[in-house]
C-alpha positions in Angstrom: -76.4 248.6 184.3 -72.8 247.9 185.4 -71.7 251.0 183.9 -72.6 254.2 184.6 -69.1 256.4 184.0 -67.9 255.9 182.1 -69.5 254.1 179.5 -67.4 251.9 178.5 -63.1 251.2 178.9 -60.0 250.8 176.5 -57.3 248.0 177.6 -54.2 247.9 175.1 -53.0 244.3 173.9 -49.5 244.4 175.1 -48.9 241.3 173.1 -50.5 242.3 169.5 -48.2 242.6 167.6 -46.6 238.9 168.2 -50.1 237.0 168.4 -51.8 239.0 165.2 -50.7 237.3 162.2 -51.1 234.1 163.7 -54.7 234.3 164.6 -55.2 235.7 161.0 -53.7 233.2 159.5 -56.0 230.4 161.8 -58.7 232.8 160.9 -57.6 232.8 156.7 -58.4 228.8 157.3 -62.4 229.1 158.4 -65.0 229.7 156.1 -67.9 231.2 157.9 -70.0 233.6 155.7 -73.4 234.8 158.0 -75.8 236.4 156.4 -79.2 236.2 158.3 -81.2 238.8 156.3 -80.1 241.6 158.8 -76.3 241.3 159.4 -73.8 240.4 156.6 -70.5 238.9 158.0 -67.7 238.2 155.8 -66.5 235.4 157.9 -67.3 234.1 161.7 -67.1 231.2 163.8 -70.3 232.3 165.7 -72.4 229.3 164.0 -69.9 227.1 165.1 -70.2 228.4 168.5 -74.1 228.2 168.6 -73.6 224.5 167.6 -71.2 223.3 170.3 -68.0 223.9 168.2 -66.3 226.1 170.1 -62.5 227.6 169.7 -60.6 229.2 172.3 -60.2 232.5 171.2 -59.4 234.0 174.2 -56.3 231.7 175.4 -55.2 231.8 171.7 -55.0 235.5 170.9 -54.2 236.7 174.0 -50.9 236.1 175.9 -51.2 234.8 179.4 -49.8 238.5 180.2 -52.8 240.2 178.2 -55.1 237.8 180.4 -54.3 238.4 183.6 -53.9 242.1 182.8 -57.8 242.1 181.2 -58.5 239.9 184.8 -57.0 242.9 186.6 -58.5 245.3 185.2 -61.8 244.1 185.3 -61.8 242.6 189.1 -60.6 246.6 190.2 -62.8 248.1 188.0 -65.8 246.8 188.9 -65.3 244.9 192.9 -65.2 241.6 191.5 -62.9 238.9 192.6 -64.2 235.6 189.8 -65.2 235.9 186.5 -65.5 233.6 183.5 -65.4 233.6 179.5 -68.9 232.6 178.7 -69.0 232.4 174.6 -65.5 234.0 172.1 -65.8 234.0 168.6 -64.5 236.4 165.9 -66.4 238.4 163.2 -64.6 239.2 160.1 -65.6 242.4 157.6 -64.1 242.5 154.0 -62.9 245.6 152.1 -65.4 247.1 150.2 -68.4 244.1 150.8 -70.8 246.4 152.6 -70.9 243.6 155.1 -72.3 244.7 158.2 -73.0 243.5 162.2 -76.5 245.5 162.9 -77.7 247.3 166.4 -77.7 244.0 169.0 -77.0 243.9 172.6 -74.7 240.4 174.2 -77.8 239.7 177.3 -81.0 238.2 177.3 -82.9 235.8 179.6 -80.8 233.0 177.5 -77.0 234.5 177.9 -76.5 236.7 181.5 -73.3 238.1 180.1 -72.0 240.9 182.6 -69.3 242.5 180.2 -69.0 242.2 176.0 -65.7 242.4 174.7 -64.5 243.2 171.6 -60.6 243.1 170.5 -59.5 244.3 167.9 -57.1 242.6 165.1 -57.5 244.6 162.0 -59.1 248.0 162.3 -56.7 250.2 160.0 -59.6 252.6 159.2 -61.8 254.7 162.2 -65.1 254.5 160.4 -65.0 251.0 161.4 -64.9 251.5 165.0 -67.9 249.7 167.0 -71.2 252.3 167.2 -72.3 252.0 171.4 -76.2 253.2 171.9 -76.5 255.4 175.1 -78.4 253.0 177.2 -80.3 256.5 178.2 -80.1 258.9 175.8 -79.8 256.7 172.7 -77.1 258.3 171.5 -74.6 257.1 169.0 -71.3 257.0 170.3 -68.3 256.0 169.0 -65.5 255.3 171.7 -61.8 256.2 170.1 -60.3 252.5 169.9 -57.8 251.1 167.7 -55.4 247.8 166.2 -54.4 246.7 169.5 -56.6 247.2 172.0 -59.6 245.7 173.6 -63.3 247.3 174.1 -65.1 246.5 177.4 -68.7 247.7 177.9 -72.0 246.2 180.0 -73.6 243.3 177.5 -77.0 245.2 177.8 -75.8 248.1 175.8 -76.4 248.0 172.0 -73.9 248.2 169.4 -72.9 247.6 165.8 -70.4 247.3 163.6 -70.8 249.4 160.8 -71.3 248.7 156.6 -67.3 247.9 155.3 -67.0 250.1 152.4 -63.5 250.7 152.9 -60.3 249.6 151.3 -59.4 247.4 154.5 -61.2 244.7 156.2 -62.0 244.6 159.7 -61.3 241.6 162.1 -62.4 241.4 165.9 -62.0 238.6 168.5 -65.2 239.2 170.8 -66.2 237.6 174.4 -68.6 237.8 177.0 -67.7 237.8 180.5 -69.9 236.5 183.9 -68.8 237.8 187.0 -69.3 234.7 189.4 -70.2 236.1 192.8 
């Protein structure tokens, strides 16, 4: 594991509020319903992504200031000097649909992701928030983020996003990072 504490960090998204409507508006244009049996997702472009289609999410919602602050961040955090954006997609959760993103984890033998990260472009209501599994303990744990801000956590660790039955939907720009050294 990569992390040990803590489990996971917050980065605000100094730019959100000028980039948000316009990556839900590109978003309002995809229809990507997922529904494998197991996970229910409003809308996604992960499909697209497993079949070579692949939109830059990352250089599109975040300014060039957000990305070389995330670079930062990361490089400190962890002794790192290169890293790269393996796979980005978004996920999308409607109000009230129940739709759901169950307990997974970002690594296996396929996809050696260091870091998953999850940014968040709609999340008006808490009980939305990304669950984390203790890698140890197995513990449910729910870190505190919000609209704005960007979730960083070691791919092994499981997490979901839990069953919408809210009055808002939920929308999340997520990538994988590789540390290259």
């Amino acid at each position: 594991m990569i992390f040990s504490k803590p489990l996971y960090y917050i980065t605000k998204v100094s730019d959100h509020h000028i980039g948000k409507e316009k990556i839900l508006s590109t978003i309002s244009k995809i229809d990507g319903r997922y529904d494998d049996g197991i996970s229910k997702i409003s809308n996604t472009d992960w499909l697209n992504q497993q079949n070579g289609v692949v939109f830059d999410w990352y250089t599109y919602s975040l300014s060039e200031r957000d990305r070389e602050s995330y670079v930062k961040l990361i490089h400190k955090k962890f002794g790192k000097s290169k890293s790269s954006i393996m796979t980005i997609w978004f996920n999308q959760y409607d109000s009230n649909s129940g739709t759901e993103h169950t307990m997974h984890s970002h690594y296996d033998d396929a996809h050696r992701n260091d870091l998953t990260n999850i940014y968040y472009v709609e999340l008006k209501d808490k009980s939305l928030r990304t669950i984390l599994k203790h890698p140890k303990t197995g513990k449910e744990i729910v870190p505190r983020v919000k609209e704005g801000q960007i979730l960083t956590f070691d791919a092994r660790i499981k997490h979901k996003s839990p069953p919408n039955h809210t009055d808002t939907r939920k929308t999340i720009i997520a990538f994988n990072t590789l540390f290259l050294e």
